[in-house]
Backbone bond lengths (Angstrom), bond angles and torsions (degrees), N, CA, C in turn:
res aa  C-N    CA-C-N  psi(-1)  N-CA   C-N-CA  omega(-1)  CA-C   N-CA-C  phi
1 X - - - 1.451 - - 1.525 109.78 -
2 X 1.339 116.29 139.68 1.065 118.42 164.96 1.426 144.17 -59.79
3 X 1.032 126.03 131.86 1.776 128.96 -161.31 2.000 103.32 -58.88
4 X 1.321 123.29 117.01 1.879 83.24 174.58 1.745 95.85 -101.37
5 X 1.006 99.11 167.24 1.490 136.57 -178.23 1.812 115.57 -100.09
6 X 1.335 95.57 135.54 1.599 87.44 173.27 1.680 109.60 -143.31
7 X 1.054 106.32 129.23 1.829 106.29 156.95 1.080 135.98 -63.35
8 X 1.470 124.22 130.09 1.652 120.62 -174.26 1.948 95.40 -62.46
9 X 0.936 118.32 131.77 1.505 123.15 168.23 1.677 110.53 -68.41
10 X 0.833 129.06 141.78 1.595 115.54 149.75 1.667 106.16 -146.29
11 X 1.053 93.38 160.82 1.863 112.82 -139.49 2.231 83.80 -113.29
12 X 1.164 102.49 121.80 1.061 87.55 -170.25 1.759 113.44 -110.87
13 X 1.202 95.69 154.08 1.595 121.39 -169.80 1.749 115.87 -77.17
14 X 1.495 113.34 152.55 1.301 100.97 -175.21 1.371 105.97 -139.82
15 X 1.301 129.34 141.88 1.354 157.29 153.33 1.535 136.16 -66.88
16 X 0.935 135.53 63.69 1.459 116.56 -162.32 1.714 113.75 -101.52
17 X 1.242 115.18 165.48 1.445 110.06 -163.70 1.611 90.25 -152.18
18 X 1.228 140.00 119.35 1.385 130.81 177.62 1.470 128.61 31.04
19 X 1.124 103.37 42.34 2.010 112.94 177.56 1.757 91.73 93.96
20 X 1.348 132.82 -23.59 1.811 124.59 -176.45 1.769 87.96 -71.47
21 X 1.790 98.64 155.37 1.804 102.24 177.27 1.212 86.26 -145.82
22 X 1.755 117.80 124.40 1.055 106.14 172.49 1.149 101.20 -118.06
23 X 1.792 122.40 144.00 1.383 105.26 -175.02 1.629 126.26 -108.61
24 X 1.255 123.13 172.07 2.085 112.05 -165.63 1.520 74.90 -135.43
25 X 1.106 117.55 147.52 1.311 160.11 147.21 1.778 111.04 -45.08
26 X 0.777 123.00 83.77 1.850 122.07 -179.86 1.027 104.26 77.67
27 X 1.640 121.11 -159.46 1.167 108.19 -161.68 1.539 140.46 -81.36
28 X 1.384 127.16 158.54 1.718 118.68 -176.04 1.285 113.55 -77.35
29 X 1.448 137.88 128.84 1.078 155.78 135.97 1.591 140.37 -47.18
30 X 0.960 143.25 147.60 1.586 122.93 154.74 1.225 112.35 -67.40
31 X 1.035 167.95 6.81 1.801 167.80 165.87 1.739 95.18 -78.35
32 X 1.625 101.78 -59.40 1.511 113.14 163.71 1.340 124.50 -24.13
33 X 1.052 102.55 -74.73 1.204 108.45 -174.18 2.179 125.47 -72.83
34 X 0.718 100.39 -35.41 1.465 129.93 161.78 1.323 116.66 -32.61
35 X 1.179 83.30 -68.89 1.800 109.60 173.49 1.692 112.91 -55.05
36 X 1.406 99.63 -60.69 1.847 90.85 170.32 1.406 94.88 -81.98
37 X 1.151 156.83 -148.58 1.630 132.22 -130.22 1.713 101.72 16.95
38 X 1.289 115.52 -92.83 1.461 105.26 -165.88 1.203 119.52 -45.36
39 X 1.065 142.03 -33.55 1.646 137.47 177.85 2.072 111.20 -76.79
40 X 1.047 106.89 5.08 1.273 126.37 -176.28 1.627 111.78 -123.67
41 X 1.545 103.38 0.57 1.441 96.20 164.80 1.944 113.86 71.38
42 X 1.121 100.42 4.52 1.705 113.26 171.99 1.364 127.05 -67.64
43 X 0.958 146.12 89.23 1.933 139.96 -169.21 1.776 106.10 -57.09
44 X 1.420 75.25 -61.13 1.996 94.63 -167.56 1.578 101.06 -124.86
45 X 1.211 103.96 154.33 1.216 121.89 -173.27 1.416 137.10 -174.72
46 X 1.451 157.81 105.76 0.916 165.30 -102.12 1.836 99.22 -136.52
47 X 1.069 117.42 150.66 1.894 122.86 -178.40 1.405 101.37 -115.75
48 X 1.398 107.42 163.45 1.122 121.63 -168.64 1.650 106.44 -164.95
49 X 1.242 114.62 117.31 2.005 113.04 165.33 1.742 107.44 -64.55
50 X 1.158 111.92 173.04 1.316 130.95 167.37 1.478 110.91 -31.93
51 X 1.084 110.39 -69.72 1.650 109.42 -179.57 1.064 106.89 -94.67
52 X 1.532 140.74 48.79 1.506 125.95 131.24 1.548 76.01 116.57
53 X 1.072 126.04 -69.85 1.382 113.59 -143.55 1.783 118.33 -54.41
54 X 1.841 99.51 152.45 1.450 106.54 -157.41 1.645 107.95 -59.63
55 X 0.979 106.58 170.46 1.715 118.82 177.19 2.045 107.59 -127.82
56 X 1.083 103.99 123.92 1.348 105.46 174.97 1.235 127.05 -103.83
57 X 1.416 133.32 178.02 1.727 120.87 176.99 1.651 105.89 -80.52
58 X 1.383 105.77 -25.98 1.582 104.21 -174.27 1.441 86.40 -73.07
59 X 1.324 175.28 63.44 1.273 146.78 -148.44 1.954 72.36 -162.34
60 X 1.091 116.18 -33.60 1.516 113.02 -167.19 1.453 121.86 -74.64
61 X 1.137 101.89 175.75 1.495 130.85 -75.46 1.866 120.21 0.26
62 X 0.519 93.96 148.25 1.917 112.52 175.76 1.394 88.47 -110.14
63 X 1.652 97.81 150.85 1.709 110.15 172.77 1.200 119.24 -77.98
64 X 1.329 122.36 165.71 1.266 129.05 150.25 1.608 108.20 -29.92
65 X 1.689 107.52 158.73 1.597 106.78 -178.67 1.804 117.87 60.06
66 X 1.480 123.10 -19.26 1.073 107.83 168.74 1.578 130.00 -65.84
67 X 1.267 119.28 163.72 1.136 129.09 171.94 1.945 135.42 -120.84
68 X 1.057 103.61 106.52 1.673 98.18 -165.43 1.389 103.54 -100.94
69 X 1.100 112.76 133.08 1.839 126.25 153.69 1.280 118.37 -72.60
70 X 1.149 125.05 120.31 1.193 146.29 159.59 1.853 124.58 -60.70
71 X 1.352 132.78 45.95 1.437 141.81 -147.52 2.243 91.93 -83.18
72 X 1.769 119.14 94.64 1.255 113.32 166.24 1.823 109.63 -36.85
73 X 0.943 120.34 129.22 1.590 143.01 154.43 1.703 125.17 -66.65
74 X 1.426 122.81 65.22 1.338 106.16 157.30 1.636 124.52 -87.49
75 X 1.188 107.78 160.28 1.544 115.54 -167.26 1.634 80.70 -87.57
76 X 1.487 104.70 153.96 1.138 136.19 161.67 2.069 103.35 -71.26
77 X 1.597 101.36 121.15 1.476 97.45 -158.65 2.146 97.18 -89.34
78 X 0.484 99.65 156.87 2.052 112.57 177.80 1.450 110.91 -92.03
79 X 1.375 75.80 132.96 2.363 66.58 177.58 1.536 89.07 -116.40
């Protein structure tokens, strides 16, 4: 009989930045995420899940299959 073989699956993760989705392979990181901000020209920036709700640094790693929003950060300016 033949030997079978199997592939580790991984369930992949998503990024989004103004309608762009870039996707990571298992789970999201902060380096992850960072990285697209920077290739998107982003300084500051705030996270967000699917439905709005906030994302924190303790929040990391996120699983596989998650999804983070990318929300640009301007400061509220002072007059």
């Amino acid at each position: 009989m033949s030997e079978v073989f199997e592939t580790n699956s991984v369930v992949v993760s998503k990024v989004i930045y103004n309608g762009n989705v870039t996707e990571i392979n298992g789970e999201i990181n902060v380096t992850d995420v960072k990285k697209v901000a920077s290739e998107a020209g982003i300084k500051k920036f705030t996270l967000e899940t699917e439905n709005g709700d906030p994302i924190h640094s303790s929040d990391f790693p996120l699983p596989s299959g998650s999804t983070v929003v990318i929300k640009e950060y301007n400061a509220p300016k002072v007059s």
